[in-house]
N, C-alpha and C positions, 0 to 999 in steps of 0.2 A: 970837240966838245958838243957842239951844238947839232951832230949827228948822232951820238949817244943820247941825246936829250930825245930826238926823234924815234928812236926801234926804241927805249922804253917805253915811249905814250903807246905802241903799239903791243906791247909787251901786256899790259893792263888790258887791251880789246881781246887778246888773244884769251885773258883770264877772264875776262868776262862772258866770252862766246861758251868755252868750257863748262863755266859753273851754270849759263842757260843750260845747256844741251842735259848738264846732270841734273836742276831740276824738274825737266820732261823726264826722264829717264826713273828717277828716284821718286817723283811725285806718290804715286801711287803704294808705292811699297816701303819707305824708308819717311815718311813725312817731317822728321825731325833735321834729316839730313838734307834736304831739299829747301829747307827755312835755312841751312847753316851757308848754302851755296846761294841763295835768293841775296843773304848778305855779301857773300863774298861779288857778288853779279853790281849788285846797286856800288857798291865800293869800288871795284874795279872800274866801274862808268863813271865815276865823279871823279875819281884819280886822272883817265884820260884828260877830262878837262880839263882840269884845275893843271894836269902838266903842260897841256897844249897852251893853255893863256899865259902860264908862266913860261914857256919857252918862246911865245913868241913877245912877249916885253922883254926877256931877257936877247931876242937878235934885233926889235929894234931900237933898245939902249946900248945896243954896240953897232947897230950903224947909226946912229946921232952921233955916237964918240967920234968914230974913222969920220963922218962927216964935217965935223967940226973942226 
């Protein structure tokens, strides 16, 4: 479980690096589309964290359990 939890947070870096790359790309030509990937970018980066911080409360409220 707790390795699924890990290749999603990176699943979200991998969409984030994407939607940068397309708003370089699309900047200039497409400016509506570039704002639509600027959101998917900022989203994608506050997802990593917010699953990183919950995955790691979520592996040290299971080793308080086993340790107790």
């Amino acid at each position: 479980m707790i390795k699924i939890l890990r290749y999603t947070e990176y699943l979200y870096i991998i969409v984030a690096a994407f939607s940068v790359y397309r708003i370089f790309t699309d900047w200039n030509t497409d400016r509506s589309m570039a704002y639509l990937f600027l959101f998917f970018a900022v989203i994608s980066t506050a997802m990593f964290f917010f699953r990183r911080i919950y995955r790691k409360k979520f592996e040290n409220r299971q080793n308080d359990s086993k340790n107790q």
